[in-house]
N, C-alpha and C positions, 0 to 999 in steps of 0.2 A: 532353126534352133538345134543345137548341138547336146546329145543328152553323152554322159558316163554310160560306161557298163551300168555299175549303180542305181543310175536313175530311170533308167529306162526301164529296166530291172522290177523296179520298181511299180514303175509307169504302166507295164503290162500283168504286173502281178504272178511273176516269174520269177525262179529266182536265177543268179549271176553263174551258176554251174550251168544252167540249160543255155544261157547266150554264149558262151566258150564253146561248148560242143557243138552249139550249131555255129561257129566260127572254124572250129576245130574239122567239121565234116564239110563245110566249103557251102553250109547253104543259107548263113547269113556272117558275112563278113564285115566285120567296121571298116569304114572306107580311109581312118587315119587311127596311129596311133602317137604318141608322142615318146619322147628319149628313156620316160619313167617305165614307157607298156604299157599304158593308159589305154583302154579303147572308148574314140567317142563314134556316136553312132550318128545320122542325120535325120533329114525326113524322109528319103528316099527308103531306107532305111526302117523306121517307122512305119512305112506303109509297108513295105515288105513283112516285117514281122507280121502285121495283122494276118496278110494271106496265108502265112505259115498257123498263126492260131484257129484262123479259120479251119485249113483245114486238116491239121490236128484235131478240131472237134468233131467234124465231122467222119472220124476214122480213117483216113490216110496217114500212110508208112510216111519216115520222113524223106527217104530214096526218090520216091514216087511226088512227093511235094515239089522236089526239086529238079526233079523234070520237067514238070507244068510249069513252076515259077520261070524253069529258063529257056521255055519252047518259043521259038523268034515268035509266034502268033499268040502268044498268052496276051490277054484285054482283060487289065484289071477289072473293068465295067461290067464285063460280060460275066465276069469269075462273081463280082458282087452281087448281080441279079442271081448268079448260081446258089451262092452261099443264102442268099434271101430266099429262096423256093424252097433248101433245104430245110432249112432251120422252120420253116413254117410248115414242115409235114413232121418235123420235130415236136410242134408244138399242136397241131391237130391228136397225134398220136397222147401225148402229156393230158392232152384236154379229154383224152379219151377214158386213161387210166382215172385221173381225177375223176369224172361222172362216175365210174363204177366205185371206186373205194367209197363216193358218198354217198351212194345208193346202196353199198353194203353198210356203213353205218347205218343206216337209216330201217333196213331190213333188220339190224341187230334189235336194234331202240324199237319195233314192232311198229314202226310210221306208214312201212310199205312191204312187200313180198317180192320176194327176188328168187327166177329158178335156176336151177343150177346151170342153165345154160346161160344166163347173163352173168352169173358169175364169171365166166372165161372168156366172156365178148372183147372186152378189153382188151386181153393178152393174144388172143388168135388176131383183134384188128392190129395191134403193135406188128407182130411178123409178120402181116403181109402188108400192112405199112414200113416198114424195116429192108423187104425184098424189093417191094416198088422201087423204092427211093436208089436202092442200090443195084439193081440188076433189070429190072423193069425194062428198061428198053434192050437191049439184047434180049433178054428170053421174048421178048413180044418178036426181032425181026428173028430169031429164030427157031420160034414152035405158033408163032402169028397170035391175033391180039384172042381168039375163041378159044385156044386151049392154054392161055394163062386166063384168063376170066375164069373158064369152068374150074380151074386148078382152086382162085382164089374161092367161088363159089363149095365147093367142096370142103374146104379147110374152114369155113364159116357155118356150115351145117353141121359140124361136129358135136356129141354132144360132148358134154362130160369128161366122158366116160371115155369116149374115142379119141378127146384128144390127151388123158391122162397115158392114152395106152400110144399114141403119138410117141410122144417126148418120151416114154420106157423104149419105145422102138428105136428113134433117133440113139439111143447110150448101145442099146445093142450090137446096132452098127456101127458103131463108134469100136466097140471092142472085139468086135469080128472082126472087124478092116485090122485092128491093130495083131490080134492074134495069128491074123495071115502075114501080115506084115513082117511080121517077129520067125514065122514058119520060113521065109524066104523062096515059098515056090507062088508062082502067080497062077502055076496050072493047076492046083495041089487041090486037097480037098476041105481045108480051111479058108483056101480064098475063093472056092467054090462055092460053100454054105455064105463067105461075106458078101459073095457078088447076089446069091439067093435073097437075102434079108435088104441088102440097099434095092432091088429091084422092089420085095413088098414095103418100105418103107416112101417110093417114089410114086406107087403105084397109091398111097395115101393121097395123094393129090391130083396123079395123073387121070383121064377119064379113059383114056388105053394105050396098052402097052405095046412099047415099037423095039424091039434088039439097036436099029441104027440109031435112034433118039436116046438109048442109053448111054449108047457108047459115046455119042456129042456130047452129054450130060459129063460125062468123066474125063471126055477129053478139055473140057471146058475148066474141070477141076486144075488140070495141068496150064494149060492157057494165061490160065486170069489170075495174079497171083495173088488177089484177095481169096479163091476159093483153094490156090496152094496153101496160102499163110492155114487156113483153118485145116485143110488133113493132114498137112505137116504138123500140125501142134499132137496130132496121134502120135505121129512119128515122122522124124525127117526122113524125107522120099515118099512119104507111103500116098499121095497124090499119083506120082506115077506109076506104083506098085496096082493102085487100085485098076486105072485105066489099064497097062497091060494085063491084070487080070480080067479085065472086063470083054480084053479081044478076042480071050481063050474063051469065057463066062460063053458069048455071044457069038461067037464062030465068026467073026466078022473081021478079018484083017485090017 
């Protein structure tokens, strides 16, 4: 079956500007169009889109989509099973948040007591349900499977308190890194204090601290460009601004 721009449009609950542009950037193309400019799409087509929804929800660039979609070894099968594991650590984590918000009603309405450390159970199992799903295997073949356990173990013994002062820490180096960034010396004494604070901020999970395991940590930031996309949003470069800072920070060529 043959859909319209239109109906397809439709059909995937999209609308007819996002199938252009993904026609437009070469990563879904209608395979005919007709004398008017008509685009009609197929099943091939069809199924294609879905992969592209897929994984748009699961947070891939659209660049990045269409690499995988056009890698000679891409297995729809294999991508389906993928997309099924994710979406189901999607919904462990949803199931997780749900138990606490009805355990905080419930605490509200005096049915039960709840201590402040199950208040944040929730949100500390979502980000390292979040990092698994995402990163999990590299950081296991590259710091081995006992020191991301003790990482996640650490991050789940937090109380309160420790992990409010977390997330103030996570902004601080956010706007060190940027501040240095903006100064333009890597060797300077603003990217010195930023390289300072990302190590006590690493060291919030790490169980101990290594100068080379920093610097893989930053260079990793450059590497993989889900973790470029996020220090670039500080500022464009500042991914690589950080890691050469980090070779002066650490003496370590």
């Amino acid at each position: 079956m043959d859909y319209t721009i239109n109906k397809l449009a439709r059909l995937a609950g999209i609308s007819t500007r996002t199938l252009r542009y993904y026609d437009e950037i070469g990563l879904l193309r209608p395979p005919r169009m007709n004398s008017s400019g008509y685009r009609y799409y197929g099943q091939a087509e069809v199924n294609k889109l879905q992969q592209i929804m897929f994984y748009r929800e699961l947070g891939f660039k659209l660049h990045t989509i269409g690499k995988i979609l056009e890698a000679p070894d891409f297995n729809r099968a294999a991508a389906l099973a993928e997309h099924r594991e994710q979406l189901l650590v999607k919904k462990q984590q949803l199931e997780v948040l749900i138990a606490n918000v009805e355990k905080t009603m419930a605490a509200q309405e005096g049915r039960c007591n709840m201590s402040d450390r199950e208040k944040f159970e929730g949100f500390k199992q979502k980000l390292i349900d979040d990092n698994e799903s995402e990163h999990g295997q590299e950081i296991r073949e590259k710091y081995g499977e006992e020191a991301v356990e003790s990482s996640y173990r650490k991050l789940k013994s937090m109380s309160a308190a420790q992990y409010a002062a977390f997330e103030k820490l996570t902004e601080q180096v956010n706007e060190a890194i940027r501040r240095a960034y903006e100064d333009g010396d890597p060797g300077g004494e603003l990217a010195r204090q930023a390289c300072e604070l990302h190590k006590q901020w690493i060291m919030q999970s790490w169980s101990q601290y290594s100068p080379q395991a920093h610097l893989a940590l930053v260079q990793m930031y450059v590497d993989d460009e889900r973790f470029t996309a996020y220090y670039d949003k500080i500022a464009p470069g500042c991914a690589v601004f950080l890691r050469d800072a980090m070779k002066l920070y650490t003496g370590i060529a």
